[in-house]
ZADONU-868926 format. One line per field, with one value per atom (N, C-alpha, C): x, y, z; atom name; residue in one letter; residue number from 1. Coordinates in Angstrom, 1 decimal. Example, Ala and Ser with C-alpha at 12.3 -4.5 7.8 and 13.67 -1.06 7.14 Angstrom:
% ZADONU-868926
x <- (13.2	12.3	13.2	12.8	13.7	12.9)
y <- (-5.7	-4.5	-3.3	-2.2	-1.1	0.0)
z <- (7.8	7.8	7.8	7.1	7.1	7.9)
name <- (N	CA	C	N	CA	C)
resn <- (a	a	a	s	s	s)
resi <- (1	1	1	2	2	2)
% end
This chain:
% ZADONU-868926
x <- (132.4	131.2	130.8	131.0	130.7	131.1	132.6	132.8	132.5	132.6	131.6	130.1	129.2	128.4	128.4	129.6	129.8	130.5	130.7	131.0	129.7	128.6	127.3	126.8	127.1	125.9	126.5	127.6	128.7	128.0	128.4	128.1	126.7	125.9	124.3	124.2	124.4	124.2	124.7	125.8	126.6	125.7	125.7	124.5	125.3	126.4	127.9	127.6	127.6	127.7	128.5	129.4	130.5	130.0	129.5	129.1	129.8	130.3	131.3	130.6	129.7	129.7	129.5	129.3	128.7	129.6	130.5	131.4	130.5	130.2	129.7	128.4	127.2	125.5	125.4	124.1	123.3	122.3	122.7	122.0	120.1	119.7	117.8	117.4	116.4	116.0	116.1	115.5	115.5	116.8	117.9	119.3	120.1	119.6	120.1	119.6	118.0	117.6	118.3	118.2	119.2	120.3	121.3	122.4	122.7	121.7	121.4	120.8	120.3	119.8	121.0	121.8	123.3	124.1	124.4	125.1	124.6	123.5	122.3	122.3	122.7	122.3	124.2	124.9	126.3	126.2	125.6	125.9	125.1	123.7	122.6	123.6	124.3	124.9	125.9	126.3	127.6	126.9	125.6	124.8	124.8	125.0	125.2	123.8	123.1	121.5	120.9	120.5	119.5	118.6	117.5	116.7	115.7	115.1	114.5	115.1	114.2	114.8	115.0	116.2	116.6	115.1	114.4	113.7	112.5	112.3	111.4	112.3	113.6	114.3	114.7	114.4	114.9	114.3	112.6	111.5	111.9	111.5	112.0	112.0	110.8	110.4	111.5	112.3	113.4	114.6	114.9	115.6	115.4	114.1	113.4	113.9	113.6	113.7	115.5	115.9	117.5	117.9	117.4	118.3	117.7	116.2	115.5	116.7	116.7	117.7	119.3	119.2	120.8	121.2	119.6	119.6	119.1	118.6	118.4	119.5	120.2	121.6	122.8	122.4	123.3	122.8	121.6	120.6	121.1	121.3	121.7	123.0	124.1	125.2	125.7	124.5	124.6	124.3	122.8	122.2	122.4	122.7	123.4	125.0	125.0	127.0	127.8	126.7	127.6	128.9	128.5	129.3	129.1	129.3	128.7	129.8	128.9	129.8	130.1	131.3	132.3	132.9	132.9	134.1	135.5	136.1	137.3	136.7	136.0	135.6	135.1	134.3	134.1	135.4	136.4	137.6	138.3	138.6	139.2	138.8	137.5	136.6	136.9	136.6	136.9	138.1	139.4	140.5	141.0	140.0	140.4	139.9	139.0	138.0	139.0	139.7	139.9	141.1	142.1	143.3	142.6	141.6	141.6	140.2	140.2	139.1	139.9	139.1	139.2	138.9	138.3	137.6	137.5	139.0	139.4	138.5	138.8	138.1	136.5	135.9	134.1	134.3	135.2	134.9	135.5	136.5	136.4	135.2	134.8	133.1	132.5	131.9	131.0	131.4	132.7	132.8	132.8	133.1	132.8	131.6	130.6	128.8	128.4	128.9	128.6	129.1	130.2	130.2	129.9	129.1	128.4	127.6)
y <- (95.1	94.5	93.4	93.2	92.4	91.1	91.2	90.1	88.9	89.9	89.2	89.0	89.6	89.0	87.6	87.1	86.3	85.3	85.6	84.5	84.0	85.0	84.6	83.4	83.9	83.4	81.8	81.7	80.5	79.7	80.2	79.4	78.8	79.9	79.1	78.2	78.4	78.1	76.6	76.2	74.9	74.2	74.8	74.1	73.3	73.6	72.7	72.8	72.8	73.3	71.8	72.8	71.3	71.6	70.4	69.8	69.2	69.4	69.2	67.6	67.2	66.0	64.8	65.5	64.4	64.8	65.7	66.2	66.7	66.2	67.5	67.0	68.3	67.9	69.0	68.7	69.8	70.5	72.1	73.0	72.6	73.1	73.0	73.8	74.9	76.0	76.9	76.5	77.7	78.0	77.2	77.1	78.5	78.0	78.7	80.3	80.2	81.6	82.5	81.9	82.4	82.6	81.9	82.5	83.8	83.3	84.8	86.1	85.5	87.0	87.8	86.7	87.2	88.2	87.4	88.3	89.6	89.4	90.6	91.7	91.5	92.1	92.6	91.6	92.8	94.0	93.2	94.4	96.0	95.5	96.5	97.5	97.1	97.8	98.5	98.4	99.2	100.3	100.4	101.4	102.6	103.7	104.9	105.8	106.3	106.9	105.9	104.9	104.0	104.5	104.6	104.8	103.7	102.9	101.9	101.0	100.0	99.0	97.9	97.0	96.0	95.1	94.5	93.5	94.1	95.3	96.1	96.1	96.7	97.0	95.8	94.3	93.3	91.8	92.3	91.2	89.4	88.4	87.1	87.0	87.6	87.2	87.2	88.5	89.1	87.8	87.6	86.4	84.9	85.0	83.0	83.4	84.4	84.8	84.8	85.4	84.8	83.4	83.0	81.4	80.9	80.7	80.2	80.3	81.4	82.2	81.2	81.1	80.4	78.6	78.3	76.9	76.9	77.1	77.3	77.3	78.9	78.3	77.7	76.4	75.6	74.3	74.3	73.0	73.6	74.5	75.2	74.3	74.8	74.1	72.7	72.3	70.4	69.9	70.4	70.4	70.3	71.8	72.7	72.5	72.5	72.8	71.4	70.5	69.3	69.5	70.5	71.0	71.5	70.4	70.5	71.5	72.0	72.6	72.0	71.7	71.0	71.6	71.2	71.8	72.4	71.5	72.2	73.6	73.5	74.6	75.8	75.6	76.2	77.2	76.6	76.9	77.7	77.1	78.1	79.9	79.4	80.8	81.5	81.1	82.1	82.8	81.5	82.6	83.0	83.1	84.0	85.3	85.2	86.4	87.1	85.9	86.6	87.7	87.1	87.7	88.8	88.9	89.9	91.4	91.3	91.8	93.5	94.3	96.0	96.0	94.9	95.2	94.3	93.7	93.1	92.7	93.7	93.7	93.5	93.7	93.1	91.7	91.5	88.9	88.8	89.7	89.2	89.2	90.3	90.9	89.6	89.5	88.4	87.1	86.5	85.1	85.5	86.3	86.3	86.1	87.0	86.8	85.1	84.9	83.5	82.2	82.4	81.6	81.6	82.8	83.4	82.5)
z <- (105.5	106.0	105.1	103.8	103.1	103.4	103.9	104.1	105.3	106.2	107.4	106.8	106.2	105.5	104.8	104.3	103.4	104.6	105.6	107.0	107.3	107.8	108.2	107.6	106.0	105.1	104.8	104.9	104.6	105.8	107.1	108.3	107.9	107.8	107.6	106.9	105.4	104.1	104.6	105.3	105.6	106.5	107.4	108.7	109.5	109.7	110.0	112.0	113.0	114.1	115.3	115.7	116.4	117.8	118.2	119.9	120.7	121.9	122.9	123.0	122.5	123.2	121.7	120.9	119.5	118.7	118.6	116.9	116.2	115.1	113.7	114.1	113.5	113.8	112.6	112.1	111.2	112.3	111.5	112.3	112.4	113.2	113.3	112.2	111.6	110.9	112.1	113.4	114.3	115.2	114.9	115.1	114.3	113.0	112.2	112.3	112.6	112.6	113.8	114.7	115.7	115.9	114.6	114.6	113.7	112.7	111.9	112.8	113.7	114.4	114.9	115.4	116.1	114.7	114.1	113.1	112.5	112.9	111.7	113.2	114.3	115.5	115.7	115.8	115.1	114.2	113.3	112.1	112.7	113.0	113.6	114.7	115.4	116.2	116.0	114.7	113.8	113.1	113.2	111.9	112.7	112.0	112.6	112.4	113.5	113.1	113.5	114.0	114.1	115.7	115.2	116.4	116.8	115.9	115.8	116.9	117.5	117.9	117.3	117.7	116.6	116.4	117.2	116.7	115.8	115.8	114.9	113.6	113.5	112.3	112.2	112.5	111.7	112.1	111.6	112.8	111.8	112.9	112.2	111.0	110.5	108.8	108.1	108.3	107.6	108.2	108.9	109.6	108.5	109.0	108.0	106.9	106.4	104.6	104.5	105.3	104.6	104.9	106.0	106.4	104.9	104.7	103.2	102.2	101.8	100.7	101.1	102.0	102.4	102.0	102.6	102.4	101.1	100.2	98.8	97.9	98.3	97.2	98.0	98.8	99.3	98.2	98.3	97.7	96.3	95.9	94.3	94.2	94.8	94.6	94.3	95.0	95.1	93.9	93.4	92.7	91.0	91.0	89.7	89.4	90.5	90.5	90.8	91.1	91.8	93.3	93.9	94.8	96.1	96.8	98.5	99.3	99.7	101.0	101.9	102.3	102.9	103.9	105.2	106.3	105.8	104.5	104.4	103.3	102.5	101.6	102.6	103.8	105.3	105.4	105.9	106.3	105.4	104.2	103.3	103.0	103.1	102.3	104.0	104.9	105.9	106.3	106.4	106.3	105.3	103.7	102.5	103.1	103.6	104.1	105.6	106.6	107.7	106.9	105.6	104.9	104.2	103.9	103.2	103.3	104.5	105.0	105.9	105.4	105.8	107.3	108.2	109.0	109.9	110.5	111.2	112.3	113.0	114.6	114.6	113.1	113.2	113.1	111.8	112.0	113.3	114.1	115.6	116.3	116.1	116.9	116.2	115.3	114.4	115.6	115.3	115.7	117.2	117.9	119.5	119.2	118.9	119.0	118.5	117.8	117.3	118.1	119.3	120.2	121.4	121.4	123.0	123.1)
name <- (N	CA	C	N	CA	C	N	CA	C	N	CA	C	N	CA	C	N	CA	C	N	CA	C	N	CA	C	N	CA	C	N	CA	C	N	CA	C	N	CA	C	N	CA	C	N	CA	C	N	CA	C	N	CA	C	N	CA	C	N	CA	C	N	CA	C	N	CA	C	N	CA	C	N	CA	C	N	CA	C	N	CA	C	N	CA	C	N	CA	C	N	CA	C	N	CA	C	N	CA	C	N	CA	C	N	CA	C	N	CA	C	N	CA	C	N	CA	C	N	CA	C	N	CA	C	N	CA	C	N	CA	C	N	CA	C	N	CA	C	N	CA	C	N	CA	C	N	CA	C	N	CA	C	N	CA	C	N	CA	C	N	CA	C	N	CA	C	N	CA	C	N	CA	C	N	CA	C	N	CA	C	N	CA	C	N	CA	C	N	CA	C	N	CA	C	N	CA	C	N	CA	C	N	CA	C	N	CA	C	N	CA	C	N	CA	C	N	CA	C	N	CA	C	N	CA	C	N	CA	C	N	CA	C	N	CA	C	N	CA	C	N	CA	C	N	CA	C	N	CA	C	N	CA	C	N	CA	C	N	CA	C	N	CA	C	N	CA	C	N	CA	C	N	CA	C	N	CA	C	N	CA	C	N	CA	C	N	CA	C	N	CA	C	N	CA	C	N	CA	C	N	CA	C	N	CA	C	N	CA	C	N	CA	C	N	CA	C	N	CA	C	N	CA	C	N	CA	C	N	CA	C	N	CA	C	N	CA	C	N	CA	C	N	CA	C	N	CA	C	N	CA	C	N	CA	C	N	CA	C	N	CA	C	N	CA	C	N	CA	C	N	CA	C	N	CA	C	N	CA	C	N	CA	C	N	CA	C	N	CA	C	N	CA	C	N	CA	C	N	CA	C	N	CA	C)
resn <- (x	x	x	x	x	x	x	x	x	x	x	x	x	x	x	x	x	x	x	x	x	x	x	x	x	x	x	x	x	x	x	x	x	x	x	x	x	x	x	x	x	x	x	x	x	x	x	x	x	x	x	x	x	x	x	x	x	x	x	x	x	x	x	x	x	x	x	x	x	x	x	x	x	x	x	x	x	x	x	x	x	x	x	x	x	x	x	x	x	x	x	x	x	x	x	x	x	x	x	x	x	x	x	x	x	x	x	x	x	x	x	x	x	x	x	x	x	x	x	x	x	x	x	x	x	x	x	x	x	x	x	x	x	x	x	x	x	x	x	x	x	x	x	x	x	x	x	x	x	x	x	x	x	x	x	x	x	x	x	x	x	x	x	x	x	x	x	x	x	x	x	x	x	x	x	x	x	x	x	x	x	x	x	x	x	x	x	x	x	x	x	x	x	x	x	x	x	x	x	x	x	x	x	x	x	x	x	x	x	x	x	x	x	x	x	x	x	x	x	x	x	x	x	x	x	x	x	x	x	x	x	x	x	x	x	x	x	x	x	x	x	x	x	x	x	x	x	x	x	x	x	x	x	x	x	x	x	x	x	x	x	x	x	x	x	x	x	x	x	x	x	x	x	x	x	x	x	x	x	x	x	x	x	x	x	x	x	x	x	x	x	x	x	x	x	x	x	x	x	x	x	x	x	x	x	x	x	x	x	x	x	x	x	x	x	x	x	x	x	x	x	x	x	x	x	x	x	x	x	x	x	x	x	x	x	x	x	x	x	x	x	x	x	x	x	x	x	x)
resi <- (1	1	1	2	2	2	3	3	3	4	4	4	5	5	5	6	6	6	7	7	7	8	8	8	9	9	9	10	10	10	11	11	11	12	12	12	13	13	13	14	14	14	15	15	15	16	16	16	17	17	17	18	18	18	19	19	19	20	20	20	21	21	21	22	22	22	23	23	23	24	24	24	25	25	25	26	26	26	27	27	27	28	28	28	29	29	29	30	30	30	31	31	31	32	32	32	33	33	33	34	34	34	35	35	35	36	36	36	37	37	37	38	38	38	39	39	39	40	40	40	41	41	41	42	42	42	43	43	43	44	44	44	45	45	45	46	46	46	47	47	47	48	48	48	49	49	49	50	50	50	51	51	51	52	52	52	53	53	53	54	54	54	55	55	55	56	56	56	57	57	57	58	58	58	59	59	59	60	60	60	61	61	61	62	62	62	63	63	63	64	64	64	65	65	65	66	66	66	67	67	67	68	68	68	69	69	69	70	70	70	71	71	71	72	72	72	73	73	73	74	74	74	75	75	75	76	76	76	77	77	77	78	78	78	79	79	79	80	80	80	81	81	81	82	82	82	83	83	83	84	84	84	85	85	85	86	86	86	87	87	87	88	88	88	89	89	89	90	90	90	91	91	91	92	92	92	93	93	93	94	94	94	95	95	95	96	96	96	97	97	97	98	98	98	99	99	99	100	100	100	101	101	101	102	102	102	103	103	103	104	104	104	105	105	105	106	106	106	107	107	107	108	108	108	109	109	109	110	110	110	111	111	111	112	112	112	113	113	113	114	114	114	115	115	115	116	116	116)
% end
């Protein structure tokens, strides 16, 4: 699960999103929060015991508060590290993650939900 976590957070943290009609665009905040809901709404449906409903067990705040946390240490890397996230840096870290990941069929589940 970690590492689909580390897909989410990449995708956000980037703000990368490709348009059938424009090519590359930067995500909105509310783009982003919504694609975090998606992934955070995978994971929610893998948890075993949950009786809660998802939008109770994971209300926007919790949502705003990671994309924040995402676009922060993206603005960190630029910043501190001299080191933008890049489409090809995108790409790498994912299929490091698709090779070496316990849990195949969830970054399927993840990227289906993320192109629905």
């Amino acid at each position: 699960m970690r590492n689909a976590i580390l897909v989410g957070s990449i995708l956000l943290a980037s703000g990368i999103a490709v348009s059938a009609e424009s090519g590359r665009r930067t995500l909105t905040f509310e783009e982003r929060v919504k694609a975090q809901k998606t992934i955070e709404r995978v994971y929610y449906s893998h948890q075993i015991g949950t009786t809660t409903p998802f939008e109770q067990a994971v209300p926007r705040a919790v949502l705003e508060s990671k994309v924040r946390k995402y676009l922060d240490q993206t603005a960190a890397l630029s910043v501190y590290w001299k080191t933008a996230v890049t489409d090809e840096i995108i790409q790498r870290e994912l299929e490091r993650m698709a090779h070496g990941t316990r849990m195949p069929e969830r970054l399927v589940e993840l990227y289906a939900a993320s192109t629905a």
